[in-house]
N, C-alpha and C positions, 0 to 999 in steps of 0.2 A: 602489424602496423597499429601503431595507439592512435586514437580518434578520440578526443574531446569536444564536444560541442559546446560550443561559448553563446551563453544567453546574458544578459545585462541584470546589472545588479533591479534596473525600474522592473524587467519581468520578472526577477524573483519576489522583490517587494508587492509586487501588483497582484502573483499570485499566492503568496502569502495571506495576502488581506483578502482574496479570495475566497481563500479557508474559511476564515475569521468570520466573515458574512454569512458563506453558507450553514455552519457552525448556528450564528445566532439565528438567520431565518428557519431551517431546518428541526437544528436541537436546543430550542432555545432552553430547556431545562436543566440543561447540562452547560449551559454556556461557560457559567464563572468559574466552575472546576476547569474545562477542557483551554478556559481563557489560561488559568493561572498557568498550568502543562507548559500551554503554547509560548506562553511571556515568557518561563523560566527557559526555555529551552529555543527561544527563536531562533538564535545565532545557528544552531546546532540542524534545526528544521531547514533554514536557508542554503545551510552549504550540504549539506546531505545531497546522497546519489543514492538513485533507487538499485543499482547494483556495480560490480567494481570492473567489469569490461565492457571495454569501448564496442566487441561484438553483440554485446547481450543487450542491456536496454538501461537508457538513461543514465550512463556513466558520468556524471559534468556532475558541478556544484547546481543545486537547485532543480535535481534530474525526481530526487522524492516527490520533492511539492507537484512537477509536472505532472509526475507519475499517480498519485494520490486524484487528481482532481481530472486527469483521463480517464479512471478506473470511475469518478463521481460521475461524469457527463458518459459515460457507455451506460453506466448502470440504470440509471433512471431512462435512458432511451429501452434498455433493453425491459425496463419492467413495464412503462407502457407497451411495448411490441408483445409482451409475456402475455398481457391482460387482452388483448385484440383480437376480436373475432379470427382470424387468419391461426394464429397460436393456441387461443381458445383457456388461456390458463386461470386460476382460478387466485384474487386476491386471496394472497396468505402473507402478506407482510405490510408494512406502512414505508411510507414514505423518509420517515426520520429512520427507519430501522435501514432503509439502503443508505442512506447518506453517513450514516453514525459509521456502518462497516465499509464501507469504500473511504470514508475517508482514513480511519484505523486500522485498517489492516495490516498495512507494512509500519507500524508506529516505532515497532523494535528497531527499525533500521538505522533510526537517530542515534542508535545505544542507550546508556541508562543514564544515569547522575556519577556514575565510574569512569564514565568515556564515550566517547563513538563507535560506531560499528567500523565505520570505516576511515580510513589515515592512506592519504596516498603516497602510489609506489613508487619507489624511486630505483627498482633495482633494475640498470639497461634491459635484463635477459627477460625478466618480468615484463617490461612495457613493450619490450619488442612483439611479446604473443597478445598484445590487449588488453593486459590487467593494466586498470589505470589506477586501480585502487585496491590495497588488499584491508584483511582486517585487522582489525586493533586488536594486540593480548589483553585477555578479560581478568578481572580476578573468580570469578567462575562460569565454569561453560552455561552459556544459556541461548537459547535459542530466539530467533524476531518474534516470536509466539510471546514466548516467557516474559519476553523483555515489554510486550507492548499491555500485559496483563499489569504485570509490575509498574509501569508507569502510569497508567490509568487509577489503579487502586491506590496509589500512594496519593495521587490527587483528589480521589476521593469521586472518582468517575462511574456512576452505576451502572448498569449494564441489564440486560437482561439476559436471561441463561441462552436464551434464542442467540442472541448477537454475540454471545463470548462464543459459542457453537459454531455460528457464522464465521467468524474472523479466523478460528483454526482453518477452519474448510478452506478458506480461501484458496487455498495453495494446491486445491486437488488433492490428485494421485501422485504430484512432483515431492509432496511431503508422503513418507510412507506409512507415517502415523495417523494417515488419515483413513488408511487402507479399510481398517474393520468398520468406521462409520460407514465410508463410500462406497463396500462393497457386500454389504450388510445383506444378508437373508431375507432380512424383515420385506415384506411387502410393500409398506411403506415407514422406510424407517427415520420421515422426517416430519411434523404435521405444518410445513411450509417449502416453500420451492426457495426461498431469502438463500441457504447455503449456493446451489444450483447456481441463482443470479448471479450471485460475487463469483464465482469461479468464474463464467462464462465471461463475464465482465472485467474480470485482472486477465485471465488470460487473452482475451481478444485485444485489450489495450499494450498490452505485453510485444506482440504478435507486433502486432502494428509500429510499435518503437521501434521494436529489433529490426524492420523493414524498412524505417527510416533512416538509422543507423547503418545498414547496408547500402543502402541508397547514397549516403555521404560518404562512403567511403571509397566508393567506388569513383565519384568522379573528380 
């Protein structure tokens, strides 16, 4: 069964500018590069789906921007909760360094300046199992990783080596190439918990979709 969730163009707009604000209050130093990104690529940010089945999470046009800015409001919940006597964890990152990697994380997913990541599917047999969306032929394979490095640097978006480190992690143990950072020997092989948060934080917000998702399909 294909499931669409239909949201109005005023909530993608609304959360769009959402970005945009938290963007300038957050990262104001990075604003005018991550501004230009955003202006060239609006149309592209607006209709984006944070993935292409109606099973999995945020499949609908303007499913990214939801996607991005649940992963902003988990994150900063969960790093005060991190910091709280009850958790007892020990400031190692700032505040703009959550908000810069929850909102970039999945940046790849808009595609590049060659196209979109994703184009939707029109093939019966395809939508009958929940691809609502498949992906667009690249002219070379690259990865949401690659592609979100690529469009930050060409805008001229700095980074710090902490938050490019972040942003791969994001993904866990779901990406395998994270395997030797995350399953590292080292004793401590991070000198911040910032990787740790974004996971917990895409994934919990993940989770959560996919169960909303489930929940509308069902009745």
């Amino acid at each position: 069964m294909t499931f669409i969730k239909t949201v109005t163009p005023e909530h993608i707009n609304a959360q769009y500018d959402r970005v945009l604000e938290i963007i300038k209050s957050r990262i104001p130093l990075r604003y005018n590069e991550l501004y230009a990104l955003y202006r060239d690529f609006e149309d592209r940010i607006k209709e984006a789906p944070a993935s292409g089945k109606s099973h999995y999470h945020n499949a609908y046009p303007g499913g990214y921007l939801d996607h991005i800015l649940h992963v902003y409001d988990v994150a900063i919940s969960m790093a005060s909760l991190y910091l709280t006597p009850t958790v007892g964890g020990t400031q190692t990152f700032t505040r703009e360094e959550v908000a810069f990697c929850a909102l970039h994380h999945d940046l790849g997913k808009i595609g590049d300046d060659t196209g979109p990541q994703y184009i939707m599917e029109t093939d019966p047999y395809w939508l009958k199992k929940g691809f609502v969306y498949k992906y667009a032929e690249r002219p070379l394979p690259t990865t949401v990783y690659e592609r979100t490095m690529y469009l930050l640097q060409k805008y001229g978006v700095k980074m710090s080596l902490r938050e490019m480190v972040t942003i791969k992690l994001t993904d866990g143990l779901y990406d395998e190439s994270n395997k030797g950072a995350l399953m590292s020997n080292k004793p401590f092989p991070f000198d911040t918990a910032l990787p740790y948060l974004m996971h917990w934080s895409d994934h919990m917000a993940t989770i959560a979709e996919k169960e909303d998702a489930r929940s509308r399909m069902s009745e």
